[in-house]
Structure formats: structure tokens, C-alpha cells
C-alpha positions in Angstrom: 0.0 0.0 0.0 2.8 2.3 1.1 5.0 1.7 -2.1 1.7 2.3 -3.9 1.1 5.6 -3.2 4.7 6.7 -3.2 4.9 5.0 -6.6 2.2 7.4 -7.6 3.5 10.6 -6.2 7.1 9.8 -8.1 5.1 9.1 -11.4 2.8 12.4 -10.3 6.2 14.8 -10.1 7.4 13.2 -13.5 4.4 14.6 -15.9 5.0 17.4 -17.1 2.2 19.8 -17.0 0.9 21.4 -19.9 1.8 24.6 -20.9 0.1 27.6 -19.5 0.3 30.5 -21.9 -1.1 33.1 -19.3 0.6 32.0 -16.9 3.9 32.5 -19.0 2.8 36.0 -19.9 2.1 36.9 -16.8 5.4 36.4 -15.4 7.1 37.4 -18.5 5.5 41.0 -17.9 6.2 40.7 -14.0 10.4 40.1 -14.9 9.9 42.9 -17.8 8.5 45.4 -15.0 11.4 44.4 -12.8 14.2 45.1 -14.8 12.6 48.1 -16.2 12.2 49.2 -12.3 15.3 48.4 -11.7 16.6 49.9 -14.5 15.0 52.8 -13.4 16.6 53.0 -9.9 20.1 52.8 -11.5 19.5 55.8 -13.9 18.0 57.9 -10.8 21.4 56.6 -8.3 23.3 57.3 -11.3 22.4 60.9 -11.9 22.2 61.8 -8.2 25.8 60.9 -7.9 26.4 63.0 -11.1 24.8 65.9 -9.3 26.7 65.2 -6.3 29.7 65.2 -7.8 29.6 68.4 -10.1 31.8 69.6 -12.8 35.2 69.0 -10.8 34.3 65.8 -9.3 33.2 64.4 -12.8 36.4 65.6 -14.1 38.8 63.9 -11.1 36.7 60.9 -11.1 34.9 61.7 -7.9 36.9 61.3 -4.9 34.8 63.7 -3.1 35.5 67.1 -2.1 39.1 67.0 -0.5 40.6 66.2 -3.1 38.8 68.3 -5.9 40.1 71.2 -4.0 43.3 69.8 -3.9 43.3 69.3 -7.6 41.8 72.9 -8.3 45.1 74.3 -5.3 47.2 72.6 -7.4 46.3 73.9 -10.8 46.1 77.5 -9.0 49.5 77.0 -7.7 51.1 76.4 -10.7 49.7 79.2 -12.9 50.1 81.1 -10.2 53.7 80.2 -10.1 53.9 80.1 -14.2 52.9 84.0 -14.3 55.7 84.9 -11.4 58.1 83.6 -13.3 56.6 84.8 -16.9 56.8 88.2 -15.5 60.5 87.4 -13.7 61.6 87.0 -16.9 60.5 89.4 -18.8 60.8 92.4 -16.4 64.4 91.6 -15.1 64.3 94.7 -12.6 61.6 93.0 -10.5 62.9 89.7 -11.4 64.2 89.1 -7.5 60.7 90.2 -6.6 59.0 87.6 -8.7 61.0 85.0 -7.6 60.4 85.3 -4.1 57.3 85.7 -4.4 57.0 82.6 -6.7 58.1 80.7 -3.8 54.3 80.5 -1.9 52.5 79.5 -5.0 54.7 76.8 -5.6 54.5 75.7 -1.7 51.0 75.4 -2.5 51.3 73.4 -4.9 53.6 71.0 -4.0 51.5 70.8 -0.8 48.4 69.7 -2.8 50.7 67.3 -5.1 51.6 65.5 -1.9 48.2 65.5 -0.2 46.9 64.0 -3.6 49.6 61.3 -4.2 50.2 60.6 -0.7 46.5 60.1 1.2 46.0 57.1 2.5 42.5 55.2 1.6 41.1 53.6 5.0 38.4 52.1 3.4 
């Protein structure tokens, strides 16, 4: 009796039911919605970080704020610097003038060179 009924339960789980069109349909639309949803969720994440970023970040890659203003102290530093010793050269009167003065704007950048190369990612 036993290996009767468990003889029909085996052959039960081997038919294979017929085909249900809605039932395919229905779950073809239901995975359609969710990747569409989900879709949606990555375009929305995807321009929030954008926005968060802004121009600079974009730019740098988006390691956050630090180091876009390092980056921008960097780039400051060096025209900065670039002019002083433009103008060093072609007004040799002032040309000690320039050069000393040359010597911040190129502390700066140096400093923000460093910071950039050298931080250290705790992540």
C-alpha cells in the first residue's frame, strides 16, 4: 500500500504539465517590469551621484571634495607660479621680486601634489 502511493507521487512529479500561456505572460510581464524598475533605480542613483559630484568631481573621477580642491590648489599654484616667473623673466628689474614671491604658489602646490599622491584610503 505504502509503495503504492509513493509509486504514484514519483510518477505524479514526472508529468509534465501542460503549458500555461497566461501564466507564462504573466510572469514574462512581471520580470519585464522588474528590470525596467530596476533599470530605473540605476539611472536615478546614477544621476544623483552625477549631481553630487559636479563639474570638478566628474572631471577627477569623484573622490569627493578634499581632493577636488586639492586638484583645483594645485592647478592655482602652478599658474600662479607660471605667471611669477613669466613676468620674472621678462621684467628683469623685479625679477628678485617675482622669484620670491613665486616661492608660496609653488608651496601650494607642491602641498596639494603630496596630499593627492600621498593620502591614504582607510576604506
Amino acid at each position: 500500500m505504502a509503495i503504492d502511493v509513493r509509486a504514484g507521487a514519483k510518477a505524479s512529479a514526472k508529468e509534465e504539465e501542460p503549458d500555461d500561456a497566461e501564466l507564462s505572460e504573466t510572469l514574462e510581464t512581471a520580470d519585464a517590469f522588474r528590470l525596467a524598475l530596476r533599470r530605473e533605480n540605476n539611472r536615478f542613483a546614477e544621476g544623483q551621484h552625477s549631481r553630487d559630484l559636479g563639474a570638478v568631481g566628474r572631471l577627477l573621477g569623484g573622490d569627493g571634495a578634499p581632493m577636488s580642491i586639492a586638484f583645483i590648489a594645485l592647478l592655482l599654484g602652478l599658474l600662479i607660479f607660471s605667471i611669477a616667473m613669466l613676468l620674472a623673466y621678462n621684467q628683469q628689474e623685479s625679477a628678485e621680486y617675482f622669484q620670491k614671491f613665486s616661492v608660496g604658489p609653488l608651496g601650494l602646490a607642491t602641498t596639494a601634489l603630496g596630499y593627492i599622491f600621498g593620502k591614504k584610503d582607510n576604506k
